[in-house]
C-alpha positions, 0 to 999 in steps of 0.5 A: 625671776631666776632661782639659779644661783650660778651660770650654767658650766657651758657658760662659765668655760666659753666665758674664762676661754674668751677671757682667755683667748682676748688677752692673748690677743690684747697681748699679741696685738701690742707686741705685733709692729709687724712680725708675720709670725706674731700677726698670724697668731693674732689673726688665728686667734681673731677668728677663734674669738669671733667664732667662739663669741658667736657661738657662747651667744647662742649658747647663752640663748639656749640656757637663758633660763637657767642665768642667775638674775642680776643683783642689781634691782630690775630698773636701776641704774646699775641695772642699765649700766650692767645691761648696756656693758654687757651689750657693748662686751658682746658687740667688741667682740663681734667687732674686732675681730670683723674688723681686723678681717676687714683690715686684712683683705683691705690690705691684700691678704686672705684668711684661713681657719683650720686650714680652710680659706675664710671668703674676702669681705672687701677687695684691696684698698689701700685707705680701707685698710687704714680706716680698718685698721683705726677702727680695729684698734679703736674698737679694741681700746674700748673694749680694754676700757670695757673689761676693766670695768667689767672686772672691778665690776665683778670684783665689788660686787664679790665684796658687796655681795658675797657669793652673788658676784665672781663666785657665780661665773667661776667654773668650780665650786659648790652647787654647780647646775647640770645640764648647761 
């Protein structure tokens, strides 16, 4: 069992940039209908969440045993519940952004990052772009659902558990650890 009390610094950033860089995109995914300034953004900042996810995966891999161990008792269900929300947090945003990029080429368009031209997943298909395009959106009202979960999670155990909850994954305050 983990003595850590906090996540580690490298942990705590990526995870408020994430939070940060999806709600961006939640918000311009709402204002899109289809404004190419506006969609362009959406899809810059896709790529940024799924290369930002990928990498606070590995990251999260690198100091896995410097992650505090959870307050929910090993085998219980919290402990599940917190496992598989975790997990299906993760696969969001994996997949979201995946499947926009799908959607994308599907729709006859290509993707660059910082200025480089991303590969075509799927050559154009006009049925492939709808699919795409509902499973993007569907995947991305799950993840809200996911994330309202996430925070009223993180919220009451702030109050149940005071300084084993929010506190933990706030990048400031007391005994933060090195080397994260």
């Amino acid at each position: 069992m983990s003595t850590h009390h906090r996540y580690p610094w490298t942990v705590s950033a990526m995870h408020w940039l994430l939070a940060a860089l999806v709600g961006a995109n939640f918000a311009l995914g709402w204002l899109l209908d289809d404004m190419e300034a506006l969609m362009a953004a959406h899809r810059a900042l896709g790529i940024a969440i799924l290369g930002l996810a990928l990498l606070r995966i590995v990251n999260t891999m690198r100091v896995r045993r410097r992650l505090p161990a959870s307050v929910n008792p090993a085998g219980s269900l919290p402990h599940l519940g917190e496992k598989l929300a975790h997990g299906l947090l993760y696969l969001c945003l994996i997949a979201i952004p995946l499947l926009g990029w799908l959607k994308t080429n599907a729709a006859g368009h290509g993707l660059s990052a910082l200025g480089w031209a991303l590969p075509t997943l799927v050559e154009r298909n006009r049925q492939l772009s709808h699919l795409f395009g509902d499973l993007h959106a569907a995947t991305a009202t799950l993840f809200a659902a996911l994330i309202g979960l996430h925070i009223a999670a993180a919220l009451w155990h702030q109050l149940a558990h005071p300084g084993q909850g929010l506190a933990r994954m706030l990048p400031i305050g007391p005994k933060r650890q090195r080397g994260g």
